[in-house]
C-alpha positions in Angstrom: 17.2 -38.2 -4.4 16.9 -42.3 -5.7 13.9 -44.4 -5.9 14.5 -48.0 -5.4 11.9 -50.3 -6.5 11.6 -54.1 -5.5 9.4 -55.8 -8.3 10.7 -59.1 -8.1 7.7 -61.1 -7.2 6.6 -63.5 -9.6 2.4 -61.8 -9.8 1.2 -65.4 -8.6 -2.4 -63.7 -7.7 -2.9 -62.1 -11.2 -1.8 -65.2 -13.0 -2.5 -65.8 -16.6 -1.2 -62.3 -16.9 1.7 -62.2 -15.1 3.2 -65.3 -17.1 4.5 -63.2 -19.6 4.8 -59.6 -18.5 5.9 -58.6 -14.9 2.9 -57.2 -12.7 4.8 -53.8 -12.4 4.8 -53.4 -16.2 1.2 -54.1 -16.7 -0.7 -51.3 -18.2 -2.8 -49.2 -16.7 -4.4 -46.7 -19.0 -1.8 -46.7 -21.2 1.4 -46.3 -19.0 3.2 -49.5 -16.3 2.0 -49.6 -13.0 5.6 -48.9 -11.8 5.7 -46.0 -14.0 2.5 -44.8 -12.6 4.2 -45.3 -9.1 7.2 -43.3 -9.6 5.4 -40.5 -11.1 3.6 -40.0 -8.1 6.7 -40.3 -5.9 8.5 -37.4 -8.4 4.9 -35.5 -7.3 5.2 -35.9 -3.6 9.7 -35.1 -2.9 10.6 -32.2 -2.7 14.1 -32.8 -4.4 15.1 -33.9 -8.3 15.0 -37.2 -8.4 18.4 -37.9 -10.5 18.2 -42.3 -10.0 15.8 -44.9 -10.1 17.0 -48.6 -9.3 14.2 -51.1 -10.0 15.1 -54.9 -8.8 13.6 -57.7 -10.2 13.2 -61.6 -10.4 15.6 -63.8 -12.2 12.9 -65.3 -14.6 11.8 -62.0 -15.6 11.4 -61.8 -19.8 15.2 -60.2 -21.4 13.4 -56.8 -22.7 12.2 -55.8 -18.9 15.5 -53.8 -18.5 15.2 -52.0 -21.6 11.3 -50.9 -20.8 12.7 -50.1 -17.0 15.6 -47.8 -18.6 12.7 -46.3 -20.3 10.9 -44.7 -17.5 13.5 -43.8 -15.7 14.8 -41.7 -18.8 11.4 -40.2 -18.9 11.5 -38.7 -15.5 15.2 -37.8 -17.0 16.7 -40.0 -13.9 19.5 -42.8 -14.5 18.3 -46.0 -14.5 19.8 -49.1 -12.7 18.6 -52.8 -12.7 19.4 -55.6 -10.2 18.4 -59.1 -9.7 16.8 -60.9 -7.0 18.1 -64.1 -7.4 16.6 -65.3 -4.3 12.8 -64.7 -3.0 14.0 -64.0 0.7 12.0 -61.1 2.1 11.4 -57.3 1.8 14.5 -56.0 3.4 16.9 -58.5 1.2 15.1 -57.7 -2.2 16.0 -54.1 -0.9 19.5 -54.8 -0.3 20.0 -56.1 -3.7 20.3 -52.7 -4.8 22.3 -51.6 -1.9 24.8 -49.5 -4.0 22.5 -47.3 -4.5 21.2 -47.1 -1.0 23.1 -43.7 0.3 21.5 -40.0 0.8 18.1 -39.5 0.9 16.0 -42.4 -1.5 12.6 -43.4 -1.5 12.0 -47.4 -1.0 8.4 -48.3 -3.1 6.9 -52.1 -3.8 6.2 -51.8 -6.4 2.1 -53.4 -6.5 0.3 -50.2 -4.9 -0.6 -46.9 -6.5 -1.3 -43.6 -4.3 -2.6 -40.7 -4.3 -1.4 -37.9 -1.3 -2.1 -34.4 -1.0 1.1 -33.8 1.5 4.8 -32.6 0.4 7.6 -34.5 2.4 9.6 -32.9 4.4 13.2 -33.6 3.7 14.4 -32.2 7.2 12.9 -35.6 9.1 14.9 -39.2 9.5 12.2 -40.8 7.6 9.0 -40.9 6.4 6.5 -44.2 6.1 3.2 -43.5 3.7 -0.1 -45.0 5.6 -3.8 -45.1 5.1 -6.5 -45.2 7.4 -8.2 -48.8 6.8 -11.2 -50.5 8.4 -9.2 -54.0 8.7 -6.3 -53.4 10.3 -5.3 -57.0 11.2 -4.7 -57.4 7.9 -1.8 -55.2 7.8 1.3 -53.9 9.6 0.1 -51.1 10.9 2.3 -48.0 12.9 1.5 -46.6 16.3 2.2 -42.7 16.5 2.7 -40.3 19.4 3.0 -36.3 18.7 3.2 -37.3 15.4 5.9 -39.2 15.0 6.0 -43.3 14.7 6.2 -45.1 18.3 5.6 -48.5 16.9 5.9 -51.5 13.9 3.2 -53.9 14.4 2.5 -56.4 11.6 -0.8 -57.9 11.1 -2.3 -57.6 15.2 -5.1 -59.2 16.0 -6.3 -56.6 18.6 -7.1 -53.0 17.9 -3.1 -50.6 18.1 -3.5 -48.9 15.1 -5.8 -48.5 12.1 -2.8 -46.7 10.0 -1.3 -49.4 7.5 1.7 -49.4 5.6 1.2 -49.0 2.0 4.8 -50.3 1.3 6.3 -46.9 0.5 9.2 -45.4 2.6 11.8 -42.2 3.3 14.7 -42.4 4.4 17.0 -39.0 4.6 20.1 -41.1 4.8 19.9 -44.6 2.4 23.1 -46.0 4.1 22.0 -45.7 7.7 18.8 -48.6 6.1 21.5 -50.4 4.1 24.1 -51.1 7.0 20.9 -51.9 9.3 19.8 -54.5 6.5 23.5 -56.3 6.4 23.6 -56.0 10.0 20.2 -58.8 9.6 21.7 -60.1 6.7 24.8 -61.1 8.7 23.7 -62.2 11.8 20.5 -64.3 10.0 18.1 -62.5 11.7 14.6 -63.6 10.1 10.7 -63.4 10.6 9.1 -66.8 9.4 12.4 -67.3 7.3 12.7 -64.2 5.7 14.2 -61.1 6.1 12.2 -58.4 7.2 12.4 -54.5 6.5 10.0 -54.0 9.6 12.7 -55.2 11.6 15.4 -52.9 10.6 13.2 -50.3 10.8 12.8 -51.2 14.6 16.9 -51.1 15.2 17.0 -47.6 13.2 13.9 -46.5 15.7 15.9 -48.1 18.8 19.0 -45.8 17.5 16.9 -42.6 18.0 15.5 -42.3 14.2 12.7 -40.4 13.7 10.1 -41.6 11.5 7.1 -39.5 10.5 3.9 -40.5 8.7 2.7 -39.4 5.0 -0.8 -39.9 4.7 -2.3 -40.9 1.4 -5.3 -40.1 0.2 -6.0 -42.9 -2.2 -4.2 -46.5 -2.0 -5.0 -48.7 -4.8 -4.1 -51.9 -4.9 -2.9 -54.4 -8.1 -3.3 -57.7 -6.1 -5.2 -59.7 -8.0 -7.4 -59.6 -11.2 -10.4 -57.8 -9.5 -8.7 -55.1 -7.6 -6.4 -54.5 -10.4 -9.4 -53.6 -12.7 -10.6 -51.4 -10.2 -7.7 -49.8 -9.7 -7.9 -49.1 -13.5 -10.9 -47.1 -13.0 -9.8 -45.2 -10.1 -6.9 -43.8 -12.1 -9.2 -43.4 -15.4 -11.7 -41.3 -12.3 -8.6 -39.2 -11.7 -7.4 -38.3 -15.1 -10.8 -37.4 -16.1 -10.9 -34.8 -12.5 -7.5 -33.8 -13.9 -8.6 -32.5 -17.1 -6.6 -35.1 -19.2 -7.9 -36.4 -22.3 -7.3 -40.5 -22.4 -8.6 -41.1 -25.9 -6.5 -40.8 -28.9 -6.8 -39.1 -31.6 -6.5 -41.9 -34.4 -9.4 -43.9 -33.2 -11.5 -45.1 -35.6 -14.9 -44.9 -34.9 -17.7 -46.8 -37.0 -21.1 -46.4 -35.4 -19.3 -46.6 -31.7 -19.4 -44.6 -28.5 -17.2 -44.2 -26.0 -18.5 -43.5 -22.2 -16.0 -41.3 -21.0 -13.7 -42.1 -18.5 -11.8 -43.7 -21.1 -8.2 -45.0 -22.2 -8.3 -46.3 -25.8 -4.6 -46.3 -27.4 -2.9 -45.9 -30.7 -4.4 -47.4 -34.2 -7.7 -48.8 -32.2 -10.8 -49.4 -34.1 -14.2 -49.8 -32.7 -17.2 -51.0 -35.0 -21.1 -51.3 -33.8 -19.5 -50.7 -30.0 -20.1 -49.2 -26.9 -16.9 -48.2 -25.0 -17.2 -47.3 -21.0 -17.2 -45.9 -18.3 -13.6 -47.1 -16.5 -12.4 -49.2 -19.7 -8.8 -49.1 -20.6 -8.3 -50.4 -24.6 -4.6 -50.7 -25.6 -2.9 -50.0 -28.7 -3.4 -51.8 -31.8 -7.3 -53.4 -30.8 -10.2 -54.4 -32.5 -13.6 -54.6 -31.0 -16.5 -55.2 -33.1 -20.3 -55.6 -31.7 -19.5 -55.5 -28.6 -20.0 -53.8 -25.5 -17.6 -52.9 -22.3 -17.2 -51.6 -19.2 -14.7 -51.3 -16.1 -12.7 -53.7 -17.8 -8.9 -53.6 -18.8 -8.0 -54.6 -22.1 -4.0 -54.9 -23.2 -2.8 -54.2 -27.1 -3.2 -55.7 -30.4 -6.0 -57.6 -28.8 -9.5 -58.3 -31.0 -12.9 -58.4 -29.6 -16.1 -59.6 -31.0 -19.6 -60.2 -29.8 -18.7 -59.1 -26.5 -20.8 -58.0 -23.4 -17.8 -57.6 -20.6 -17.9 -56.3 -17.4 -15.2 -56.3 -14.8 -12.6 -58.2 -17.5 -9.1 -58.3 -17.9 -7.4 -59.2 -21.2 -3.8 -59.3 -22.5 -1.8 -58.8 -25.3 -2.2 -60.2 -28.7 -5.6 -62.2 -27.8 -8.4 -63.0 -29.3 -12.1 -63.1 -27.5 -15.4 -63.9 -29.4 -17.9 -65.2 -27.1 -21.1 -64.9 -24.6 -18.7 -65.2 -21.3 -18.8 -61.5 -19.7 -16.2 -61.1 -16.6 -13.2 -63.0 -18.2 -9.5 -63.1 -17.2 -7.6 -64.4 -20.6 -3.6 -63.8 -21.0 -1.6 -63.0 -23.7 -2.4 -64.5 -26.9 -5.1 -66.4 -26.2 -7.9 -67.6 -28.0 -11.7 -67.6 -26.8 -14.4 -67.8 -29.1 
């Protein structure tokens, strides 16, 4: 079994942060949202997972591969990188990494985290992971019939479906989707100038394919700055359900709480400060008189005379100030 993982979008909605890290390896309670992703993926297959290709964007910073090679060597799977030189839709940023598109594979964008209580069944053509939503025109949705996918329709602005695509797809055979994406490739076959996967999804469908839903429980988004802190509670909500303890060990605690759920990394100190609930503190951080909740804070970041709700900071800042639902990048200065 392979995962491949386009990533090569440039964040644009979660700018300042995205500048200088890739959405995908934003932290989220201590780990990348793209490692988050393919942990779940590992959770749902029924089959070792023995290679993970991730693609990404041209501009992206020169230790990205190193930190990609990472994961995948934690899930003890082969890593491979390719670029996306080109922004020219979902099914090319797929076919960038079409040497590894042959037995079964998992395709995952990688900006969504899940949650699914189902085990996928390696016997069927394909699989698409969906969720229920109350605003399906904002979404390609799929139209089923005894189970199994009838129809692609992206974005309708009358009532088919209420089943959108989260972005995460099976197929049993990869090569089957890579010759159906050249086959577009070739004969410039676009939507709105791009190239689309819905569309050869629709030609594998038209060859007799079988594709089955996998319905998720959970689908949390990392959009923009908002959502994304959200979807850092959600996960902190889950680990604490799990049993897993978030908080580490050489925290230094000087007249501080800490409102459980909770991430708070490596080497952090907290002085005269309340911590929580649904606050994510990265390695290395100093906060001092402060208070915070649902917020997501990056490493070696400092933090003083703080009230913060619903705030996202990066790496290496500094914040000393009145201001409560911030969005400040990597090393900047606020006070």
């Amino acid at each position: 079994m392979k995962i491949i993982v386009p990533m090569a979008g440039i964040g644009s909605r979660l700018r300042p942060h995205t500048l200088t890290i890739p959405k995908p390896l934003t932290l989220l309670a201590g780990k990348p949202i793209v490692q988050r992703l393919v942990e779940d993926i590992v959770k749902v297959v029924d089959q070792k997972v023995d290679e993970i290709a991730f693609v990404i964007g041209p501009s992206f910073p020169k230790d990205t591969e190193e930190k990609l090679m990472h994961i995948a060597k934690s899930l003890d799977a082969v890593g491979k990188v390719f670029v996306q030189e080109q922004a020219l839709g979902t099914a090319h940023a797929i076919q960038c990494a079409k040497e590894s598109l042959n037995g079964p594979c998992v395709v995952a964008f990688a900006d969504t985290l899940f949650k699914a209580d189902f085990t996928l069944d390696s016997n069927t053509d394909g699989a698409i992971w969906v969720k229920q939503v109350d605003e399906p025109s904002a979404y390609g949705v799929v139209k089923l019939k005894d189970d199994i996918i009838t129809d692609f329709v992206e974005k309708p602005q009358e009532f088919v479906s209420d089943l959108a695509i989260i972005g995460i797809y099976y197929f049993n055979k990869g090569e089957i989707l890579r010759d159906e994406i050249q086959y577009l490739l070739d004969n410039d076959i676009t939507e709105k100038g791009e190239f689309q996967l819905t569309n050869a999804l629709e030609n594998m469908k038209q060859n007799g394919m079988k594709f089955v839903p996998g319905t998720v429980s959970e689908w949390m988004d990392c959009g923009n700055k908002y959502i994304t802190v959200e979807t850092n509670g959600r996960v902190l909500q889950f680990a604490q359900k799990e049993g897993q303890n978030l908080v580490s060990d050489n925290v230094v605690l000087e007249n501080s709480k800490i409102i459980e759920p909770c991430y708070i990394g490596e080497n952090v100190v907290l002085k005269n400060t309340t911590i929580g609930p649904n606050v994510s503190l990265g390695d290395g951080s100093l906060v001092e008189n402060s208070t915070i909740n649902n917020s997501l804070i990056q490493t070696n970041t400092t933090i003083k005379n703080a009230k913060l709700s619903n705030a996202m900071i990066g790496n290496h800042a500094y914040f000393d100030g009145k201001f409560t639902s911030v969005s400040i990048g990597d090393y900047s200065v606020l006070n």
